[in-house]
C-alpha positions as semicolon CSV with decimal commas, in nm:
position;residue;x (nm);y (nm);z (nm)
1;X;-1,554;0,705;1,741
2;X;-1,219;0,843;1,901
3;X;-1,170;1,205;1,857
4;X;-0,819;1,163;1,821
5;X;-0,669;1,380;1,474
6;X;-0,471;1,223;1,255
7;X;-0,303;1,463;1,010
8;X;-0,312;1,483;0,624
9;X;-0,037;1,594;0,440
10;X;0,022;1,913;0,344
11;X;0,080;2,042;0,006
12;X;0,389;2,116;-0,006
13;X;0,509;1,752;0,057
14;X;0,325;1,649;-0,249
15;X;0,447;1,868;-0,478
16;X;0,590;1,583;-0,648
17;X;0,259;1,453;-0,766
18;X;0,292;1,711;-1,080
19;X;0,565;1,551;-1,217
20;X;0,425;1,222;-1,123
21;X;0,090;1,283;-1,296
22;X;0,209;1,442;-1,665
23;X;0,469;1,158;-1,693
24;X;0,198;0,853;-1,599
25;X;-0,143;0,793;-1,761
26;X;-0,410;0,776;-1,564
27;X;-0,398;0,390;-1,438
28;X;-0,739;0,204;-1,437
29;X;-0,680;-0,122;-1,148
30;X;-0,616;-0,463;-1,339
31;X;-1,002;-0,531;-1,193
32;X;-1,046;-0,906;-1,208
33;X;-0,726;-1,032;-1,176
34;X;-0,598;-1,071;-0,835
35;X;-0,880;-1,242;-0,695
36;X;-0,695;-1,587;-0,750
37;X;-0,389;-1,396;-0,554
38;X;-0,311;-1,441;-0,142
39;X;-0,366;-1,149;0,095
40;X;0,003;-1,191;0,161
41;X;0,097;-1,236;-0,225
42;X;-0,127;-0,880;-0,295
43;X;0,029;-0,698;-0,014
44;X;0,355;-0,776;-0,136
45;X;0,273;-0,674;-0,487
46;X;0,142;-0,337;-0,328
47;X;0,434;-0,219;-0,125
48;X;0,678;-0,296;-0,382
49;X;0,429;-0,058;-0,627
50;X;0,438;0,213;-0,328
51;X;0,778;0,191;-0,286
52;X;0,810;0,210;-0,684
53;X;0,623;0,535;-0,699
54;X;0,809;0,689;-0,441
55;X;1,150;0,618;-0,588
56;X;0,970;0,796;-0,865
57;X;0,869;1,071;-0,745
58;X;1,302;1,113;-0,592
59;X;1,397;1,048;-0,955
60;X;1,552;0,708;-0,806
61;X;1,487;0,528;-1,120
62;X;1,745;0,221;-1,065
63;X;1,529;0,156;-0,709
64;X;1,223;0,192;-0,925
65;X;1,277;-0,025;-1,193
66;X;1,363;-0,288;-0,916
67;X;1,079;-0,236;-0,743
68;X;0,822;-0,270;-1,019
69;X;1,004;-0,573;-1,135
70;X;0,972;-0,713;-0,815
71;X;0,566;-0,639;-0,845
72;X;0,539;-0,801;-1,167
73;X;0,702;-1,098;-1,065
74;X;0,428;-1,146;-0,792
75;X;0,157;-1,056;-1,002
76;X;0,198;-1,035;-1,368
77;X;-0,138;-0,868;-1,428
78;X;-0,018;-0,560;-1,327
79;X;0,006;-0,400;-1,684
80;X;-0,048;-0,021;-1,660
81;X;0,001;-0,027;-1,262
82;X;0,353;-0,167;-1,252
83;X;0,482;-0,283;-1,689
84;X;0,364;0,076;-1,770
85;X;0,602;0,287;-1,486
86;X;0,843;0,053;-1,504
87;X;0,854;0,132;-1,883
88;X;0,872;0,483;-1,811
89;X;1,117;0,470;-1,559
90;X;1,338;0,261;-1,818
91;X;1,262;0,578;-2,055
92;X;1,393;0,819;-1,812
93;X;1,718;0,607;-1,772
94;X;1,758;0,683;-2,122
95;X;1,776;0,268;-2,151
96;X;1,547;0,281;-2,512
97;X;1,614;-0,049;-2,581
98;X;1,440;-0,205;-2,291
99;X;1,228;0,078;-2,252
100;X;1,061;-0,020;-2,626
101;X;1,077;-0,382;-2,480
102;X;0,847;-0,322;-2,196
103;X;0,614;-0,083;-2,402
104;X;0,560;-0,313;-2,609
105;X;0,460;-0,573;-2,427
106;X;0,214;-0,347;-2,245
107;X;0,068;-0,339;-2,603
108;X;0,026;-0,681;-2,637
109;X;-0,174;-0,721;-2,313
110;X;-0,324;-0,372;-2,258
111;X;-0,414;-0,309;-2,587
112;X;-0,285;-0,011;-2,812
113;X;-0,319;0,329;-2,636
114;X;-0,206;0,690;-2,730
115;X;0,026;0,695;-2,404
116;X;0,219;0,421;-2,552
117;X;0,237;0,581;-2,877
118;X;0,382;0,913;-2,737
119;X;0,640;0,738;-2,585
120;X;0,711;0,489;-2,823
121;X;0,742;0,769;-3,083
122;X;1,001;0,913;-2,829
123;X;1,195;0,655;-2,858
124;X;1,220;0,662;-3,247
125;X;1,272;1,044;-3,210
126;X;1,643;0,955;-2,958
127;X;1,725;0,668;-3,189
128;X;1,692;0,896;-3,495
129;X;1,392;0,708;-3,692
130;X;1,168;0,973;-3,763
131;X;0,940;0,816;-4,017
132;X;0,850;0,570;-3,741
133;X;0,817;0,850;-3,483
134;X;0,587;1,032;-3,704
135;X;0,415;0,730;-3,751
136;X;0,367;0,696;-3,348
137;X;0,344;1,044;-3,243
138;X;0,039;1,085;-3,506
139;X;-0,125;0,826;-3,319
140;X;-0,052;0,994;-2,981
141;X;-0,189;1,351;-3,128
142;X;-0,479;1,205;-3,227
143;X;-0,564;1,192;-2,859
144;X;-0,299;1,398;-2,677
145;X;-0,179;1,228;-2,352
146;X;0,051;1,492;-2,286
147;X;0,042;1,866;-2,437
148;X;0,369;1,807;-2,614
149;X;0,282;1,572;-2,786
150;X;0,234;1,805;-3,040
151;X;0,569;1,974;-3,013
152;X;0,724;1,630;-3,027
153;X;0,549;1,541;-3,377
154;X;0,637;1,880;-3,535
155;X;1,016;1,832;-3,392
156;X;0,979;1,497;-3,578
157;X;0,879;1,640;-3,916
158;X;1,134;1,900;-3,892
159;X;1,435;1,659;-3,876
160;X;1,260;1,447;-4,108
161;X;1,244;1,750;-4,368
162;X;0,937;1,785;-4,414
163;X;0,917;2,168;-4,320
164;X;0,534;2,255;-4,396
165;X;0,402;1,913;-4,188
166;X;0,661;2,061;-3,921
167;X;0,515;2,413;-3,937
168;X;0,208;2,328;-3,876
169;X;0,258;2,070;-3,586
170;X;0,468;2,329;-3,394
171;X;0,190;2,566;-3,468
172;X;-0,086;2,366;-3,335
173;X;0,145;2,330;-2,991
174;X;0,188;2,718;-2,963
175;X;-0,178;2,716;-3,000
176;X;-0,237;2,466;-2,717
177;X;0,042;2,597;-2,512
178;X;0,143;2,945;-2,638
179;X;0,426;2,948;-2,306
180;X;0,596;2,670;-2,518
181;X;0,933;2,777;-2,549
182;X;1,058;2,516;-2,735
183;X;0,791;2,485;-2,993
184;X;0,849;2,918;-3,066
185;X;1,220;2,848;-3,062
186;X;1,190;2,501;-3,307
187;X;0,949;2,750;-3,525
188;X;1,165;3,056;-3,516
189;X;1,481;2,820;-3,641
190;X;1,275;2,649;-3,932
191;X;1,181;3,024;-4,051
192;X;1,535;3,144;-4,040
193;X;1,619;2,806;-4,276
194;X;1,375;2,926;-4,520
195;X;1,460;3,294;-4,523
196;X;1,174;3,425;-4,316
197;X;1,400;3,670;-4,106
198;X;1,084;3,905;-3,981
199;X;0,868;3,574;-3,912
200;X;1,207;3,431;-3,722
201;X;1,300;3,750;-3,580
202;X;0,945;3,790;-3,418
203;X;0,942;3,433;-3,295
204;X;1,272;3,468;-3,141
205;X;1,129;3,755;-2,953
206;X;0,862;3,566;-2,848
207;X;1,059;3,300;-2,650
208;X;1,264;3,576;-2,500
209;X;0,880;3,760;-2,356
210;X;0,838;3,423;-2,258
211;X;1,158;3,348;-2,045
212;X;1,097;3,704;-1,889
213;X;0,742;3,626;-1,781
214;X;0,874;3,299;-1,671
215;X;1,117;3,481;-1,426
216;X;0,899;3,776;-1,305
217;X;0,614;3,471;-1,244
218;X;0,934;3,277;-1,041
219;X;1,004;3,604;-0,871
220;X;0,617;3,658;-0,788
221;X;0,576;3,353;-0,593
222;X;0,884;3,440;-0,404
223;X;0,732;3,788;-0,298
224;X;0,434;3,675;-0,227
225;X;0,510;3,428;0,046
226;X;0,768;3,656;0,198
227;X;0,504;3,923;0,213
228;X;0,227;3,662;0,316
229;X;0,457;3,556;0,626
230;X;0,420;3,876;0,807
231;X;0,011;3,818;0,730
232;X;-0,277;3,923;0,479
233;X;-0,182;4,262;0,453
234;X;-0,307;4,506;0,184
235;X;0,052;4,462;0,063
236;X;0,007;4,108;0,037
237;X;-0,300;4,046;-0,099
238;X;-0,213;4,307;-0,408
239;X;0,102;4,110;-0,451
240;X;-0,062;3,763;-0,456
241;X;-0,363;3,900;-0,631
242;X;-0,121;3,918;-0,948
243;X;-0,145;3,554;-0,960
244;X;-0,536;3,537;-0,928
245;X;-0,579;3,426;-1,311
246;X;-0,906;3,255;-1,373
247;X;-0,781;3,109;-1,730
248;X;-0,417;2,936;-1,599
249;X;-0,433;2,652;-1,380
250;X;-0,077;2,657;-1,284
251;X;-0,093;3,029;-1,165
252;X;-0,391;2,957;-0,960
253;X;-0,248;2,635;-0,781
254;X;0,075;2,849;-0,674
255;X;-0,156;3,129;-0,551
256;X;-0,372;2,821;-0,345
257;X;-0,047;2,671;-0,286
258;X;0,092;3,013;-0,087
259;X;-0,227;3,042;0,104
260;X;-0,259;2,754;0,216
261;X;0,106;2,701;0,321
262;X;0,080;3,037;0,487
263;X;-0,243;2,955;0,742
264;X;-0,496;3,138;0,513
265;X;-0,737;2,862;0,424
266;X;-1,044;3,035;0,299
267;X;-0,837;3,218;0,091
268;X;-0,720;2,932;-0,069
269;X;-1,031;2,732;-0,143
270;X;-1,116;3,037;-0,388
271;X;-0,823;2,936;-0,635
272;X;-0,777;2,596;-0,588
273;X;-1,155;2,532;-0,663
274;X;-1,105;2,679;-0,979
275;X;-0,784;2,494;-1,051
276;X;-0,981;2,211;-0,996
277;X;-1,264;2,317;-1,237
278;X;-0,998;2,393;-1,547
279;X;-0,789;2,044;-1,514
280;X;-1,095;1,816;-1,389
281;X;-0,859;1,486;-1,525
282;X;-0,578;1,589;-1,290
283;X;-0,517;1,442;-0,953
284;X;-0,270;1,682;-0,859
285;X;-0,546;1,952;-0,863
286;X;-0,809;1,749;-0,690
287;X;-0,573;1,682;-0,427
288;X;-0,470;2,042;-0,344
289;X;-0,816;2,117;-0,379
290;X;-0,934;1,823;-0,126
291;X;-0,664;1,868;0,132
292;X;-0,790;2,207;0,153
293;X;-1,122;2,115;0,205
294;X;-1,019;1,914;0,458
295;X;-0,791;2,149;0,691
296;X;-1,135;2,335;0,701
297;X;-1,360;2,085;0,791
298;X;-1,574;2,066;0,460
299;X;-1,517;1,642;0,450
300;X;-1,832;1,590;0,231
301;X;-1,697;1,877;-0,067
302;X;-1,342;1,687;0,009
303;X;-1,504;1,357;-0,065
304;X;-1,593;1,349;-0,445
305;X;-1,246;1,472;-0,616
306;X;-1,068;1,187;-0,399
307;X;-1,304;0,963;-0,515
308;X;-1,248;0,968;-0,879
309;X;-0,851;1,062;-0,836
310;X;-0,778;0,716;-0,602
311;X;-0,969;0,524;-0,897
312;X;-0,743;0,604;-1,166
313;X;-0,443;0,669;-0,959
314;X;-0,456;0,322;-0,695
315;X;-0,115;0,318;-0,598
316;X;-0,009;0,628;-0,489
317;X;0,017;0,673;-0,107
318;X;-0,112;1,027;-0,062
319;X;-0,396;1,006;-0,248
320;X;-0,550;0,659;-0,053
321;X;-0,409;0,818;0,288
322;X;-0,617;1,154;0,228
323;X;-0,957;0,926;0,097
324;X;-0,897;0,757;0,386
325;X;-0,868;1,040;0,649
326;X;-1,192;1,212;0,473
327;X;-1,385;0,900;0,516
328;X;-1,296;0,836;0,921
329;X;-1,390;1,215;0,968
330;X;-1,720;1,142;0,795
331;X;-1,771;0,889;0,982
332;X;-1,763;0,635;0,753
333;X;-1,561;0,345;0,907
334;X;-1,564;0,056;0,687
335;X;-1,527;0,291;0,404
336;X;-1,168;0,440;0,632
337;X;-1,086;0,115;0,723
338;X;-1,069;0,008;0,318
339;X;-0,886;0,313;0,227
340;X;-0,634;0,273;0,534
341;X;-0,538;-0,064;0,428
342;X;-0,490;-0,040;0,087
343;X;-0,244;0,330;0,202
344;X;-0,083;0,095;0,486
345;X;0,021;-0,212;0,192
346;X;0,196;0,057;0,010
347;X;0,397;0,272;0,258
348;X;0,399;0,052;0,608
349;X;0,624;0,303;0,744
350;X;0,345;0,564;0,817
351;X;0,261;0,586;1,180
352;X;-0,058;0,823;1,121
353;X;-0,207;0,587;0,874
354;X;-0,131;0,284;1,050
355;X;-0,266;0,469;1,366
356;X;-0,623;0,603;1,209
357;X;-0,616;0,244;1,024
358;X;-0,583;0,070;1,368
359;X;-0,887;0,270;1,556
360;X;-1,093;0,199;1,271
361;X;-1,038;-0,207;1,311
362;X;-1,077;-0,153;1,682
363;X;-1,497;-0,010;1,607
364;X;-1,534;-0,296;1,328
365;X;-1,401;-0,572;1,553
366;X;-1,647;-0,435;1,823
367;X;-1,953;-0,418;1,613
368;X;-1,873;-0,746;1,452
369;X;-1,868;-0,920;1,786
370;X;-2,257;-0,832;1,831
371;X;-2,299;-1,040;1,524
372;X;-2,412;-1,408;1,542
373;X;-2,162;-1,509;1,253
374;X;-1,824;-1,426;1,447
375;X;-1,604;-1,484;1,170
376;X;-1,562;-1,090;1,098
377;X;-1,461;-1,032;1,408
378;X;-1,204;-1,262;1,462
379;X;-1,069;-1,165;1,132
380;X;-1,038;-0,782;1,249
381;X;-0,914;-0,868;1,601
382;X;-0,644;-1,056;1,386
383;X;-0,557;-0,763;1,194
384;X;-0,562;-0,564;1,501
385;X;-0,316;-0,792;1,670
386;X;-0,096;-0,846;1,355
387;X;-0,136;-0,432;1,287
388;X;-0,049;-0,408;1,688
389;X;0,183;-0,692;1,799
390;X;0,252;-0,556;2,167
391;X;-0,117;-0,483;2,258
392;X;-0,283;-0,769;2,498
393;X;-0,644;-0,648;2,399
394;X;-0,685;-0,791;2,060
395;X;-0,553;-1,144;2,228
396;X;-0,830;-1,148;2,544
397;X;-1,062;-1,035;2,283
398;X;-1,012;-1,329;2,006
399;X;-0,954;-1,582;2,341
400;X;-1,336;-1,445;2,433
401;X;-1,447;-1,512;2,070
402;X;-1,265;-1,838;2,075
403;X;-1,418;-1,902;2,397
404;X;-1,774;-1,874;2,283
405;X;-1,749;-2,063;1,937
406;X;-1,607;-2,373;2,134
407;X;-1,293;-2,389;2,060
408;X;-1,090;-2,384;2,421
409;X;-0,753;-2,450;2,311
410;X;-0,680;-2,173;2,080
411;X;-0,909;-1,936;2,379
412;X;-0,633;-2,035;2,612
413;X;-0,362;-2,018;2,377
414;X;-0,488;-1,627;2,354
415;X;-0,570;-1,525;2,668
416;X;-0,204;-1,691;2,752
417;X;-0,057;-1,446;2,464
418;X;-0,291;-1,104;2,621
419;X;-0,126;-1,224;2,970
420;X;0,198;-1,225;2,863
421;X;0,155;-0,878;2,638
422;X;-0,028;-0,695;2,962
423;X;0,258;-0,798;3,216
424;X;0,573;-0,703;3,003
425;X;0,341;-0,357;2,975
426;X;0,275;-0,346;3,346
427;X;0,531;-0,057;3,534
């Protein structure tokens, strides 16, 4: 196998996949329903998801919409992979109407899920119906997608009038989330309506602890990476220690976060691994905590949290490029090769992928050709020529296959092409 690295990405590029993550539900593949499809037709239906996800992730949501548009009209299976964002993305727009439209129909064809209640009961909450968004935001708390979906219910209740129902809904979202400024500041107003100035006044308080925590956690982070550039020092390490709590997720992924951006791997596995352990359902943390992994060599403990992340998150790029770089270190080629493809149909653009994607077609082709059957290696010599254009080898490599299966015509018609690509490479 070439030694040649190929890169991950770092951390700090995918940052985005928080907000990505706690705006999507987790995405099971439409299994089943593209085997009728064209390699061509599937590809295209991919890349316009990638691109669909990135626009996404830049807040582009006009480009998004587009884009998963463009993926349903290839493939209309695509219910929660491409109907469901594109839904969202419509949400975001603040375009209710159509947003409704689309969740609706992933209702009729996905089946009825709390996710679409939350969002549906959203809607009714901006478009002032709040007996119909308590209606679908009960549904959604039954099995929270999102931890406000609490908050949302009790806000629901409270402009519906119904002050004890709201009370206890913004109650039960301190109590999942006591940083939940909103819910303490909802809570604090609905006890100043009724008269219950010490209950309000100590509410109020709360939200302001809250906003000052916020801001000396904000102010943290900042002084611990400017004391973590001039190294580990004792300095340092008390100053980032202050993040080291093993009950908040999001304190422990900024501490990983810092380390890791700052060259101190080992450091960072510490936090991160625990991260990972406290929000097991969330990609985001099994990335950081993979991508770690990987920078120190451990491919095997990188392995399993990019399994289960790339199953219920398909389309997004930096997940399947990671898998994919863990596998070819591991050795596993077919398994790289798989991984690299599916990366390469949704962001084309990226030279590592296509690279480590290329070198692992190159071993398969070779070890296919050892086969009697030669139709799997002509099929990856293909790919490596399509993958490739300008390389001759693929060409004198199918015109030798050709050659041997007894078909002389389309040998010469390759070893013509592998002529041609080796002289315009000659000095």
């Amino acid at each position: 196998m070439p030694t040649k690295a190929i890169s991950a990405i770092p951390l700090s590029t995918f940052l985005f996949l928080h907000g990505l993550f706690v705006t999507l539900p987790s995405i099971t593949p439409d299994a089943g329903k593209e085997g009728g499809k064209s390699q061509v037709t599937t590809q295209s239906a991919e890349l316009h998801l990638g691109k669909g996800y990135e626009a996404i992730r830049n807040e582009r949501y006009d480009e998004a919409i587009q884009e998963f548009r463009a993926a349903l009209a290839i493939d209309s299976t695509l219910v929660m992979r491409a109907r469901f964002p594109l839904a969202v993305a419509l949400f975001e727009q603040r375009n209710y109407p159509m947003s409704r439209a689309e969740f609706e129909k992933v209702r009729q064809e996905a089946g009825e899920q709390p996710g679409l209640f939350y969002y549906l009961g959203r809607i009714d909450q901006e478009e002032h119906d709040y007996k119909r968004a308590i209606a679908n935001l009960s549904k959604a708390a039954a099995a929270p997608p999102f931890p406000d979906a609490f908050f949302y219910l009790g806000l629901a209740y409270l402009k519906d009038g119904d002050d004890p129902s709201a009370e206890k809904w913004l109650k039960e979202a301190i109590r999942v989330n006591p940083n939940d400024s909103r819910a303490l500041y909802q809570l604090a107003t609905l006890y100043r309506k009724q008269g219950r100035t010490e209950e309000a006044n100590e509410t109020f308080g709360q939200t302001r602890e809250i906003k000052a925590s916020s801001d000396k956690l904000t102010q943290l982070k900042v002084e611990c990476g400017q004391e973590l550039v001039h190294g580990l020092t004792e300095k340092a390490r008390s100053l980032c220690e202050q993040l080291d709590d093993t009950n908040d997720a999001e304190k422990l992924t900024a501490l990983g976060i810092l380390y890791g951006e700052h060259g101190f791997l080992e450091e960072a596995l510490a936090p991160l691994r625990r991260a990972a352990e406290l929000s097991p359902r969330s990609p985001l943390m099994q990335y950081n905590l993979a991508y770690t992994c990987y920078q120190l060599g451990r491919f095997s403990e990188a392995r399993s949290p990019l399994e289960e992340a790339t199953h219920r998150w398909p389309d997004l790029f930096p997940l399947r490029s990671l898998y994919g770089n863990v596998l070819w270190k591991l050795g596993d080629t077919l398994g790289a090769y798989n991984a690299l493809t599916y990366a390469h149909r949704l962001n084309p653009d990226d030279k590592p992928t296509e690279e480590i994607l290329y070198q692992s077609i190159l071993i398969l082709a070779a070890q296919s050709e050892s086969k009697p059957a030669t139709t799997d290696a002509v099929r990856y010599w293909k790919e490596a020529a399509k993958l490739r254009p300008s390389q001759p080898e693929p060409h004198h490599r199918l015109s030798l296959l050709y050659a041997k299966i007894g078909r002389p015509q389309m040998a010469r018609q390759e070893q013509k092409e592998a002529d041609r690509l080796g002289a315009a490479q000659a000095p």
